[in-house]
Each structure stands twice: as C-alpha cells, then as structure tokens.
DSSP file (Angstrom, degrees, kcal/mol; ACC not computed):
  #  RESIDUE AA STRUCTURE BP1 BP2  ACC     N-H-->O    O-->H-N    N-H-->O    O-->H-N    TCO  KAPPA ALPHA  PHI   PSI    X-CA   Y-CA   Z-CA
    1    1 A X     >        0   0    0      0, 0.0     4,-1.8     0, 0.0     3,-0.3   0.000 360.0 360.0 360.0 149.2   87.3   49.8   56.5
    2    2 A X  T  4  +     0   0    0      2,-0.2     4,-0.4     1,-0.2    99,-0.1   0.713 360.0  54.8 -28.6 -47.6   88.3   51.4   59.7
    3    3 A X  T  > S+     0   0    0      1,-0.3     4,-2.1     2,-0.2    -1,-0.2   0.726 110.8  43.8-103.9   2.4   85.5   51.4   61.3
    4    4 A X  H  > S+     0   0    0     -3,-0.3     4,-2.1     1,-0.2     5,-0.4   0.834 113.6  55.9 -67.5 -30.2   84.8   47.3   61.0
    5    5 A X  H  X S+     0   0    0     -4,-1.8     4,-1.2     2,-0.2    -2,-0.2   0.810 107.3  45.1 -80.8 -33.4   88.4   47.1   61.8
    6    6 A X  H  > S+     0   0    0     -4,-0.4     4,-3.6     2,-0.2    -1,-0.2   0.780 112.6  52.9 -61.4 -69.4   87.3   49.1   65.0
    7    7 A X  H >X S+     0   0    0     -4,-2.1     4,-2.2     2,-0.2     3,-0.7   0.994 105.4  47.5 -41.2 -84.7   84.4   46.6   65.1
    8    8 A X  H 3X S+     0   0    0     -4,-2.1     4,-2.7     1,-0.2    -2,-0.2   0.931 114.0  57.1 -52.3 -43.2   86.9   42.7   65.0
    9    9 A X  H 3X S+     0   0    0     -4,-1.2     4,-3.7    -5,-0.4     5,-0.5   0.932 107.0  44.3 -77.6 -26.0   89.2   44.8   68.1
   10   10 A X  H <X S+     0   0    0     -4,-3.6     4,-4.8    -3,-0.7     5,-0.3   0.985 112.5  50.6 -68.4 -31.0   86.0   45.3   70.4
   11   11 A X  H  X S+     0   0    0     -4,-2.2     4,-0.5     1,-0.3    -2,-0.2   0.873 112.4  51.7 -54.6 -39.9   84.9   41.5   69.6
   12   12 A X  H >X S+     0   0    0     -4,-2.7     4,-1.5     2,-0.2     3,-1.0   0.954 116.4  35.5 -52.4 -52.2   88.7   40.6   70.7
   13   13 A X  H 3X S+     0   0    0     -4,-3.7     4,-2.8     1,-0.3     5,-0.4   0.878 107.3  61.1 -89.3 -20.4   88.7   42.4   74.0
   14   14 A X  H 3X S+     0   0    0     -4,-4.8     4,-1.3    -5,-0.5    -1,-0.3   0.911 116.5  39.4 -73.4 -14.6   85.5   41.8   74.9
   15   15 A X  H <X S+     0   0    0     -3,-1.0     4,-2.3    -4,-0.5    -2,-0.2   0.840 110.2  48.9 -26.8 -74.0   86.7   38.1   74.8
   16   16 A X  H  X S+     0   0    0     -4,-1.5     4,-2.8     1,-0.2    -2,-0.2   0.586 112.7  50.5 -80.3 -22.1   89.6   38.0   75.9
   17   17 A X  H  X S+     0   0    0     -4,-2.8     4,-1.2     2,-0.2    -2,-0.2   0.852 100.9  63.0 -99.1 -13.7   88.1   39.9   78.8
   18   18 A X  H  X S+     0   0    0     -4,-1.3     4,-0.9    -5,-0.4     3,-0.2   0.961 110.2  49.8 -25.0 -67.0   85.0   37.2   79.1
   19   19 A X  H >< S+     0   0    0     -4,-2.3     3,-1.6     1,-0.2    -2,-0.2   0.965 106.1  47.9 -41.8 -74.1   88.3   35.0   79.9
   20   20 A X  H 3< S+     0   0    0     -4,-2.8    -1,-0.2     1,-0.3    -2,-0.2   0.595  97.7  77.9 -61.4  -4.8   90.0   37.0   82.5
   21   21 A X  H 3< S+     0   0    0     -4,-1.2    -1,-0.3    -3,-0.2    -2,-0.2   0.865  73.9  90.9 -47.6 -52.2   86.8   37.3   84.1
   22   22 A X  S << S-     0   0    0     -3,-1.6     2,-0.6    -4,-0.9     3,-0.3   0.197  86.0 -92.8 -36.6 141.4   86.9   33.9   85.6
   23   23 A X  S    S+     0   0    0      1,-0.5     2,-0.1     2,-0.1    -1,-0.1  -0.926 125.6  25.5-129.8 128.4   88.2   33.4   88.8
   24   24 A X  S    S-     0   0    0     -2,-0.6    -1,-0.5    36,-0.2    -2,-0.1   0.630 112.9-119.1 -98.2-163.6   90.4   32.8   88.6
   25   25 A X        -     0   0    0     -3,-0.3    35,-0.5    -5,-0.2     2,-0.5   0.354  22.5-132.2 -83.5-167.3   90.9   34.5   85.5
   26   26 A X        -     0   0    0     33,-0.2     2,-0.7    -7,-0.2    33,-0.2  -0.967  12.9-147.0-145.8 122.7   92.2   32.0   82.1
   27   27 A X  B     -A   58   0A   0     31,-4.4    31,-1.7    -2,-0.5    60,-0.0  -0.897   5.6-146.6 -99.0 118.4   95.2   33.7   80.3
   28   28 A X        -     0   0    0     -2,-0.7    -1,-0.2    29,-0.2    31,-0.0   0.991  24.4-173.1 -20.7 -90.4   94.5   32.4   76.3
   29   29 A X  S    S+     0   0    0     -3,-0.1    -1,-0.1    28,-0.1    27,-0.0   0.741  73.3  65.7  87.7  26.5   98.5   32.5   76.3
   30   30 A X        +     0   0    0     39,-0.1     2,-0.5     2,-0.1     5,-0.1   0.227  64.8 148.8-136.8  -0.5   97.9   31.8   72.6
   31   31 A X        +     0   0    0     42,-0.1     2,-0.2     3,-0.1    64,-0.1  -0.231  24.5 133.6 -71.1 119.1   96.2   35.0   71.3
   32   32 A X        -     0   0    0     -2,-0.5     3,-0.2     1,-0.1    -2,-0.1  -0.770  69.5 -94.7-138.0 171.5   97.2   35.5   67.6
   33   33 A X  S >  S+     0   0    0     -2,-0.2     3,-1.8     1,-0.2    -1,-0.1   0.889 117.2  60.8 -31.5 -74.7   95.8   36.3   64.3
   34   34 A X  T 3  S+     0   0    0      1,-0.2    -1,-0.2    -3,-0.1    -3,-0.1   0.278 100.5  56.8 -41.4  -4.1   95.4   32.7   63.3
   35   35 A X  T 3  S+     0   0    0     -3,-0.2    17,-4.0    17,-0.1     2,-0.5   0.299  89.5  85.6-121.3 -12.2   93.2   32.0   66.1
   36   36 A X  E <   -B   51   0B   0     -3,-1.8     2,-0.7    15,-0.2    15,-0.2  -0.850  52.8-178.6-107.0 135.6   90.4   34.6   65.4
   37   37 A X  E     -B   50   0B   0     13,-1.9    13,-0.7    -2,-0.5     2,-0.5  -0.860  24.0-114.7-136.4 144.8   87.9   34.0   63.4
   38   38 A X  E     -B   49   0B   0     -2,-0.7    11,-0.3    11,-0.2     3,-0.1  -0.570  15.6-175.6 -98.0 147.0   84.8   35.7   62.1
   39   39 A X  S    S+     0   0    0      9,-4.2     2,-0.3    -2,-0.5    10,-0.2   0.903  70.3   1.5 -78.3 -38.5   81.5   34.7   62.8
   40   40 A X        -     0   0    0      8,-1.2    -1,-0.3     7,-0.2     5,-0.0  -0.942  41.0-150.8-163.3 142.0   79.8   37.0   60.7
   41   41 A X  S    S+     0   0    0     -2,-0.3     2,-0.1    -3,-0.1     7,-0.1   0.368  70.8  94.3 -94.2 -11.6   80.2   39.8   58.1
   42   42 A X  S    S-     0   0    0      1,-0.1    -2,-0.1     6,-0.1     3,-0.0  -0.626  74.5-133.5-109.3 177.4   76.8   41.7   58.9
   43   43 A X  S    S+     0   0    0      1,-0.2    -1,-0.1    -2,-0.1    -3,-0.0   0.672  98.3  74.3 -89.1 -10.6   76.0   44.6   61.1
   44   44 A X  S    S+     0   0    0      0, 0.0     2,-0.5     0, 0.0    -1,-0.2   0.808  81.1  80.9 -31.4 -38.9   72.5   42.1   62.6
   45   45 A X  S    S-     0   0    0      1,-0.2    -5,-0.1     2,-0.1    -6,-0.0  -0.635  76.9-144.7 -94.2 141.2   74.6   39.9   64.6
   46   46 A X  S    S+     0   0    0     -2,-0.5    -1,-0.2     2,-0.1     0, 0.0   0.996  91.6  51.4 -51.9 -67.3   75.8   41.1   68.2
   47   47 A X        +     0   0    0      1,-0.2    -7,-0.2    -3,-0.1     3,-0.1  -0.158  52.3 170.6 -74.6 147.2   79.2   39.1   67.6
   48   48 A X  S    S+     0   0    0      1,-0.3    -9,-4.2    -9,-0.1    -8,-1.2   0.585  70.6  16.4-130.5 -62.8   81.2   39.5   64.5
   49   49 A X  E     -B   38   0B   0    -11,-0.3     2,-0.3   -10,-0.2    -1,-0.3  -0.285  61.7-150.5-106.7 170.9   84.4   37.5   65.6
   50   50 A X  E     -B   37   0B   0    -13,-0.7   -13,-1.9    -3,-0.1     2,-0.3  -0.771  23.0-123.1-175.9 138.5   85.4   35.0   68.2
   51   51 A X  E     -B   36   0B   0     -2,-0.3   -15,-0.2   -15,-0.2     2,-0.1  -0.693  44.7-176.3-105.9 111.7   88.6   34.2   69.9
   52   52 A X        +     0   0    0    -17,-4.0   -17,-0.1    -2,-0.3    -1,-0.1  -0.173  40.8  51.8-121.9-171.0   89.3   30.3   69.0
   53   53 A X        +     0   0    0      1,-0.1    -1,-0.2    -2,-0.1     3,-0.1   0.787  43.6 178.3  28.4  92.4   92.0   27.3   70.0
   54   54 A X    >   +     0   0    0      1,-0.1     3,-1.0     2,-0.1    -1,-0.1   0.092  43.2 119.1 -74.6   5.0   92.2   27.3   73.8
   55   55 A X  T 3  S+     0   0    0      1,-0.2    -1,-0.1   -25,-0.1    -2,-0.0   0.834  85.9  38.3 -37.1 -75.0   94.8   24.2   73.7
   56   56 A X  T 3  S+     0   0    0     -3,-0.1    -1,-0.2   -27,-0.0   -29,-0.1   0.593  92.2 117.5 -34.6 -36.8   97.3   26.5   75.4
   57   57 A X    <   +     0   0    0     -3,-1.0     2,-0.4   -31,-0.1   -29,-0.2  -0.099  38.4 174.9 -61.1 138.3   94.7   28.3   77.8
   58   58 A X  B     -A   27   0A   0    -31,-1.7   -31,-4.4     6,-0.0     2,-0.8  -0.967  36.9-111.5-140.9 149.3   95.3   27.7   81.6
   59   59 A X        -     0   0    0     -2,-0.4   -33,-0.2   -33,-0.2   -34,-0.1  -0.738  55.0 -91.4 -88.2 135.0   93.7   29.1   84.5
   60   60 A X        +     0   0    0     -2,-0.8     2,-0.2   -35,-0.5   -36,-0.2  -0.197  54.9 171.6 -62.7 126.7   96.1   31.3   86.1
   61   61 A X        -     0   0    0      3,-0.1    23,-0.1   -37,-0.0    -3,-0.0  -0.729  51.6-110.0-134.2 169.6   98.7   29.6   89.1
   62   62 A X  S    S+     0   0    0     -2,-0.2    -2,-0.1     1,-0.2    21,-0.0   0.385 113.7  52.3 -71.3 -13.7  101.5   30.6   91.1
   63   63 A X  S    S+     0   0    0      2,-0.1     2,-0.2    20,-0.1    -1,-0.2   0.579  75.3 122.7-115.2 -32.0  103.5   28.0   88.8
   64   64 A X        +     0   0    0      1,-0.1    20,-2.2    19,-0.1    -3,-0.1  -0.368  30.2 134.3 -68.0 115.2  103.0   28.6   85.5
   65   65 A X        +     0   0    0     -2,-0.2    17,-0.1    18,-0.2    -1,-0.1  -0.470  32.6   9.3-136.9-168.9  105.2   29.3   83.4
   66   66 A X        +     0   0    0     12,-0.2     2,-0.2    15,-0.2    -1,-0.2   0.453  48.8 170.5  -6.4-169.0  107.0   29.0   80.0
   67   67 A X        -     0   0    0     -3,-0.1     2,-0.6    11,-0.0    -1,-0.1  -0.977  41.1 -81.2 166.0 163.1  105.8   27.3   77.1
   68   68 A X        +     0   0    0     -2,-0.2     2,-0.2     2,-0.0     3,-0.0  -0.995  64.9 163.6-107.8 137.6  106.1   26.5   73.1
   69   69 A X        -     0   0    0     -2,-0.6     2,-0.4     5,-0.0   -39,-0.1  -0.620  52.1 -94.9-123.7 170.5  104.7   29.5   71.6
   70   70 A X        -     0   0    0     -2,-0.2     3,-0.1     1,-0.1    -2,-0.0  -0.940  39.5-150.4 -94.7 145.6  104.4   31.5   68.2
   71   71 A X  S    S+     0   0    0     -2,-0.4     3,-0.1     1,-0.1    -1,-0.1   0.266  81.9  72.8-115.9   0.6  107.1   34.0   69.0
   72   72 A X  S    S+     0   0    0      1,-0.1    -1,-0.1     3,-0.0    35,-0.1   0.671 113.2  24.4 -74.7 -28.3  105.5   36.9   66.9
   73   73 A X  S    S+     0   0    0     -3,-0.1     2,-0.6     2,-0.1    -2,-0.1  -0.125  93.0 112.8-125.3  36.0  102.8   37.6   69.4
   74   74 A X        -     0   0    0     -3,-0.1    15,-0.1    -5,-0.1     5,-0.0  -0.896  65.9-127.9-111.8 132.6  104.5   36.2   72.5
   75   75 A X    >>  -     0   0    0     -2,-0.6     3,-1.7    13,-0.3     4,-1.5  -0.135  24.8 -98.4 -65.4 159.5  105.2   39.2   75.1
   76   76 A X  H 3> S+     0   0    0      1,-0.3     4,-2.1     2,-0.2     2,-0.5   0.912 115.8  55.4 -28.2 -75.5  108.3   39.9   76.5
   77   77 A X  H 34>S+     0   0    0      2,-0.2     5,-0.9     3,-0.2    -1,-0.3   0.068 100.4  58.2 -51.4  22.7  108.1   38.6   79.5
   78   78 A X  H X45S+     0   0    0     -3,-1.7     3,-4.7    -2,-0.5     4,-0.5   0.754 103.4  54.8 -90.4 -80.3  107.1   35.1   78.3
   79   79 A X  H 3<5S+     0   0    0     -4,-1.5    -2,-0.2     1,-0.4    -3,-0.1   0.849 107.9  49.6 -45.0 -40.5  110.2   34.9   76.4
   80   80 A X  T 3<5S-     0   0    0     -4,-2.1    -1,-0.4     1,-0.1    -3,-0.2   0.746 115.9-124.0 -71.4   0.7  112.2   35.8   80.0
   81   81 A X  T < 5 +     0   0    0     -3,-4.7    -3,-0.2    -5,-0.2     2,-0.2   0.710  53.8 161.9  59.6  43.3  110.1   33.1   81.2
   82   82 A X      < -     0   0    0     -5,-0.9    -1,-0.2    -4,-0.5    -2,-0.0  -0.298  48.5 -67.0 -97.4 173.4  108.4   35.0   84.0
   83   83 A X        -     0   0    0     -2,-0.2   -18,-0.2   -18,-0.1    -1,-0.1  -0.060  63.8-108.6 -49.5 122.4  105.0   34.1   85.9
   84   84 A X        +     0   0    0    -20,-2.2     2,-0.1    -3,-0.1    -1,-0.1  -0.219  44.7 153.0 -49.8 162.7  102.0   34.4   83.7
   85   85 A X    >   -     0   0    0    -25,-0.0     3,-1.4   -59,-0.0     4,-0.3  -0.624  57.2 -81.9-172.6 163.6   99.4   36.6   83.6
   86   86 A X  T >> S+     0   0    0      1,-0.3     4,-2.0     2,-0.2     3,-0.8   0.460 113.2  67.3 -14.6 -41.2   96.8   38.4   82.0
   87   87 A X  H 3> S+     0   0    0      1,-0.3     4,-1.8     2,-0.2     5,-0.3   0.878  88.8  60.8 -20.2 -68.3   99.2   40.9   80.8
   88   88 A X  H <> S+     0   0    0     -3,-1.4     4,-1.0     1,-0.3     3,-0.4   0.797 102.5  56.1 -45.8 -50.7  100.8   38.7   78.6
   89   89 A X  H <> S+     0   0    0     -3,-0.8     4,-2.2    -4,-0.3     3,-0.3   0.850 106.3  53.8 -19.9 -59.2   97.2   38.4   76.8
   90   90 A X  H  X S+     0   0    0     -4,-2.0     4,-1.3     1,-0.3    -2,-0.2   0.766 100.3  53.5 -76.5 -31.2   97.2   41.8   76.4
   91   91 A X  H  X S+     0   0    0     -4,-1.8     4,-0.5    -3,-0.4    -1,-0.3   0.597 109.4  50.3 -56.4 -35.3  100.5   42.2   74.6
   92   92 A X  H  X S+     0   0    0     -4,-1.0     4,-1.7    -3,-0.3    -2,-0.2   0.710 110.1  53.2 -87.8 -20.5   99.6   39.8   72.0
   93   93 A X  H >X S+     0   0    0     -4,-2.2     4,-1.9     1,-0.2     3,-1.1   0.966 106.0  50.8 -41.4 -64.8   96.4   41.7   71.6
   94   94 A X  H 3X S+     0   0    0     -4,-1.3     4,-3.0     2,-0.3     5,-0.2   0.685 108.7  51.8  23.6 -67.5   98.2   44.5   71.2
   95   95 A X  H 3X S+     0   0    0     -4,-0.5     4,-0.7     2,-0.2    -1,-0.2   0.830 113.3  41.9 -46.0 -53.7  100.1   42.6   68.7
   96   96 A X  H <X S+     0   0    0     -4,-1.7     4,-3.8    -3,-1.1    -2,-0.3   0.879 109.0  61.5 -73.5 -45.0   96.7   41.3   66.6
   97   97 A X  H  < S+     0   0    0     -4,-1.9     3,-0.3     1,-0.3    -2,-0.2   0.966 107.0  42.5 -73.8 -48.7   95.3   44.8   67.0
   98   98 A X  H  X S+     0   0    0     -4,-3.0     4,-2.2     1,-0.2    -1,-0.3   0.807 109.9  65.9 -56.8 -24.8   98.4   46.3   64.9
   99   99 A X  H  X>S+     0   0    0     -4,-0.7     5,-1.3    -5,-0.2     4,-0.9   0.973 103.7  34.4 -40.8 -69.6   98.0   43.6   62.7
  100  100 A X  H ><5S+     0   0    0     -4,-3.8     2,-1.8    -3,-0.3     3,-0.6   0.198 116.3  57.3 -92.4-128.7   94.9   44.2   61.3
  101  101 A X  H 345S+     0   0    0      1,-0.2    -1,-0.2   -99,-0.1    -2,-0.2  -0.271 119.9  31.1  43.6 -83.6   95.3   48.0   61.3
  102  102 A X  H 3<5S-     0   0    0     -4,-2.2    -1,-0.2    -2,-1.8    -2,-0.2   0.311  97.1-143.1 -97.1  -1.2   98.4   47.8   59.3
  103  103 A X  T <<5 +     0   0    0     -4,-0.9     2,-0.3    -3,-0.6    -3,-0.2   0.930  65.8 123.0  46.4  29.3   97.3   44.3   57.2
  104  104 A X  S   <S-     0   0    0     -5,-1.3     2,-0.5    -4,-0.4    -2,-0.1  -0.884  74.6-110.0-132.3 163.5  100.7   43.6   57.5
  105  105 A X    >   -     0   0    0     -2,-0.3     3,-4.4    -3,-0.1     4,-0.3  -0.800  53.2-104.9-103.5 119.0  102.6   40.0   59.3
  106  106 A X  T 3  S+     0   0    0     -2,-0.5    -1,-0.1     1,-0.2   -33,-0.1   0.146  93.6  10.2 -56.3 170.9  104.1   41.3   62.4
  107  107 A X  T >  S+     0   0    0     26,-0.1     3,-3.2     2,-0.1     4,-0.3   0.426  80.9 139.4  48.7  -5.1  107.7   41.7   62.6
  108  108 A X  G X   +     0   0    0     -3,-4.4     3,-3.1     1,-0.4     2,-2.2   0.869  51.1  72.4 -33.7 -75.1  108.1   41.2   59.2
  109  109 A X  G 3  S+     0   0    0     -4,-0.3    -1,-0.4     1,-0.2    -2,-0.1   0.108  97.9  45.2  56.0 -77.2  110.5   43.7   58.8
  110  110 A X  G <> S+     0   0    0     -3,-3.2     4,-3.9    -2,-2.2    -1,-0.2  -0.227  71.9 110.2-130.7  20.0  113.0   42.2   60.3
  111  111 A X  H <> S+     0   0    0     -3,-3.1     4,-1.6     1,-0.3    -2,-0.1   0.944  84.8  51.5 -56.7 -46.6  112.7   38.7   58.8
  112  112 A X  H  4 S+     0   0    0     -4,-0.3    -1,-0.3     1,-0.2    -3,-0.1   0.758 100.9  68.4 -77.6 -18.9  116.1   39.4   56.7
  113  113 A X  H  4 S+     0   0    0      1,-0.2    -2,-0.2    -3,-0.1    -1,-0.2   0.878 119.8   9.8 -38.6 -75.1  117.7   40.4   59.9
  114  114 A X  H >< S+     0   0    0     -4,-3.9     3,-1.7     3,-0.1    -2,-0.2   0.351  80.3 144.5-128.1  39.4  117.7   37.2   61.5
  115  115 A X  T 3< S+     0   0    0     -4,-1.6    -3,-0.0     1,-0.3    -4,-0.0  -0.010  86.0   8.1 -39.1 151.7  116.7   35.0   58.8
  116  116 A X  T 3  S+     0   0    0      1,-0.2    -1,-0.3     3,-0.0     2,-0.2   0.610 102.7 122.1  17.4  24.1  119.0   31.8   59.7
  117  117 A X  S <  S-     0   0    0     -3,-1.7     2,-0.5     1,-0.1    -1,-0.2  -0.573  78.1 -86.8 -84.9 162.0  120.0   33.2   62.8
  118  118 A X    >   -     0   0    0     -2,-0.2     3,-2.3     1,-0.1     4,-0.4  -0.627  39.4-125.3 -61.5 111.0  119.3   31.2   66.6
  119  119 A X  T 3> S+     0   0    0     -2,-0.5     4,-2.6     1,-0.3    -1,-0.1   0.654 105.4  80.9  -0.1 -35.8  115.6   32.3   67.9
  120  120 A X  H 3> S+     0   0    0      1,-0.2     4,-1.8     2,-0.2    -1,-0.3   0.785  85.8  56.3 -76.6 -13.6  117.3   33.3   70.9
  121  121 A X  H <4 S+     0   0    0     -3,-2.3     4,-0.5     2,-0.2    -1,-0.2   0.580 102.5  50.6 -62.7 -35.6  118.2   36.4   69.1
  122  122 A X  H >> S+     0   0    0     -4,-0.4     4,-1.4     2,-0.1     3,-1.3   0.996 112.3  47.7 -35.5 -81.7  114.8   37.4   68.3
  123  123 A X  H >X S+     0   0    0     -4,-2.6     3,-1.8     1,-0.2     4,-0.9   0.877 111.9  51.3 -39.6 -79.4  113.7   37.0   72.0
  124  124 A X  H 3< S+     0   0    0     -4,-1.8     4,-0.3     1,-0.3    -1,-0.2   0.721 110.5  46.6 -48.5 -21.7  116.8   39.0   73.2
  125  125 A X  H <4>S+     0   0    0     -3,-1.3     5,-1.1    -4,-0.5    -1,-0.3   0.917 119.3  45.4 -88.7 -27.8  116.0   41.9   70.7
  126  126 A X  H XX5S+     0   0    0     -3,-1.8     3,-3.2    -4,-1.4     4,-1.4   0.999 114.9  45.2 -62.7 -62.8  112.0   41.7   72.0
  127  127 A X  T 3<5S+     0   0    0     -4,-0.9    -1,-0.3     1,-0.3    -2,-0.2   0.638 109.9  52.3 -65.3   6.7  112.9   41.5   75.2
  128  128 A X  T 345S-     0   0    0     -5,-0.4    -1,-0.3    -4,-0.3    -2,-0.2   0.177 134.0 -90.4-103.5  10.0  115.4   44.5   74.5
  129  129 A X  T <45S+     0   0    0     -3,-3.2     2,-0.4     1,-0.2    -3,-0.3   0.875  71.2 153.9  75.7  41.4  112.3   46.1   73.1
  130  130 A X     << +     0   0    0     -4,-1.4     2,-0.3    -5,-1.1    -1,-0.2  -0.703  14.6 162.9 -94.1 142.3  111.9   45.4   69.3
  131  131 A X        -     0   0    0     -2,-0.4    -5,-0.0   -24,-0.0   -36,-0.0  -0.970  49.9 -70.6-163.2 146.7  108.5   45.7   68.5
  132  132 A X        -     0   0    0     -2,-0.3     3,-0.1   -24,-0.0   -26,-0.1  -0.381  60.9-106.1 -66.5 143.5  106.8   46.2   64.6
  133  133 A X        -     0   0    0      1,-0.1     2,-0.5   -26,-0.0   -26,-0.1  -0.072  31.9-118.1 -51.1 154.3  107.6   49.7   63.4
  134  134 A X        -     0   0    0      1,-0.1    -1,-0.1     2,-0.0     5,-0.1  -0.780  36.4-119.2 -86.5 119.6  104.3   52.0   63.6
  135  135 A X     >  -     0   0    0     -2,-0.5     4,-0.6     1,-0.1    -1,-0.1  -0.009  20.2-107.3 -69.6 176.4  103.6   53.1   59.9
  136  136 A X  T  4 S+     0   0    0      1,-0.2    -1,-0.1     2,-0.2     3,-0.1   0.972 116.8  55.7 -48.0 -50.0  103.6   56.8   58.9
  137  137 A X  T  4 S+     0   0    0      1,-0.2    -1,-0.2     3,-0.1    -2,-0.0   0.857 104.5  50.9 -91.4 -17.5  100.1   57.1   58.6
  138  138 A X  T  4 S+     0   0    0      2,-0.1     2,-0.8     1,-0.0    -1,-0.2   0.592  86.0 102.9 -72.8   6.7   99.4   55.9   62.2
  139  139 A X     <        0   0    0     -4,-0.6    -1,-0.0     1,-0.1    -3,-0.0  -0.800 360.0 360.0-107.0 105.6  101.9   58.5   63.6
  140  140 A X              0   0    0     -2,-0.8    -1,-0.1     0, 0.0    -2,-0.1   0.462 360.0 360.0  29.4 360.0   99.9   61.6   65.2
C-alpha cells in the first residue's frame, strides 16, 4: 500500500541520515534495494526497516574516491569518479525510493539497449543523464 511504502522511505532516510550524522558524517556508498531489510511488518514497532551491509561504508575524507559498485544505484558522479559525499547517498536513495514505488528493477528498461555492450556506456548515458523513466501514474 502506499502509505507502508510511505512508511519503509521514512525508515531509509531516517537512517541514512543517523549515518551522516556522525562527524564526520559515514557515506553508506552502497545504498540499494538488496541492502534493506525489514525488521518488522506491524504498526507496534518504532522501526519497520533497517539499512544493512556497511562493507563499503567510509567515513568521509578528502581522498576518497572511486570504488566497485552496483551500477543501478551508483550516482553520477561516482561513475566520473569525483570526491565522495553524502550526496551520492542520496541519489541512490532516490534510486530505492523509485524502486519500491514503481515495484519495478531500476533501469530495466534499457537492459536490451546495452545488453552485451562495455559498462562504460551505461555510465556515459547516466552521467549524460539517463535515469528510470517516471511511470504515467506518478506524473502530476
């Protein structure tokens, strides 16, 4: 239903902002689908969900950079390889949150597009702005 769906996106950000809270902050630099999990299905418990696998998480430096990633929820500017930072978090949020919305695997789409094609052609069309289509019913 909507408004659990509503529900699993506060759990995220209030997470994910639990993380950038730190000083200084820790960017996830891993936030996906696969990686959230629910704690519980009733409305009793404060927490419904929780933001899991921190292998990847780093506390944010002047140095840090690039990475091996899932490339469905990794922002643009990862793929240019630019400085982390929270942002980046937020863009694969962004990512998750259309996800469950739309029940759909992002980018799909465009799977036949560059199905045996080089990767590096995926990242050029993200960073060139490719992003999953908005359905119908989520449009005004």
């Amino acid at each position: 239903s909507f408004p659990f769906k509503l529900l699993l996106a506060y759990d995220i950000a209030r997470g994910m902002e639990h993380l950038h809270g730190f000083e200084p902050p820790i960017i996830h630099r891993d936030l996906r689908s696969p990686n959230i999990f629910v704690a519980a299905l009733t409305h009793e418990t404060e927490s419904r969900v929780k933001v899991g696998d921190f292998g990847l998480s780093r506390l944010v430096a002047p140095t840090l950079h690039g990475g091996d990633f899932n490339r469905n929820w990794l922002a643009p500017e990862v793929m240019k390889a630019d400085q982390y930072n929270g942002k980046m978090d937020v863009y694969s949020y962004g990512i998750v949150m259309w996800e469950i919305m739309t029940l759909q695997k992002p980018f799909e789409e465009y799977d036949n597009k560059f199905a045996g094609k080089p990767g590096s052609m995926f990242k050029s069309a993200v960073i060139d702005g490719l992003r999953p289509s908005i359905p119908e019913e989520f449009n005004g």
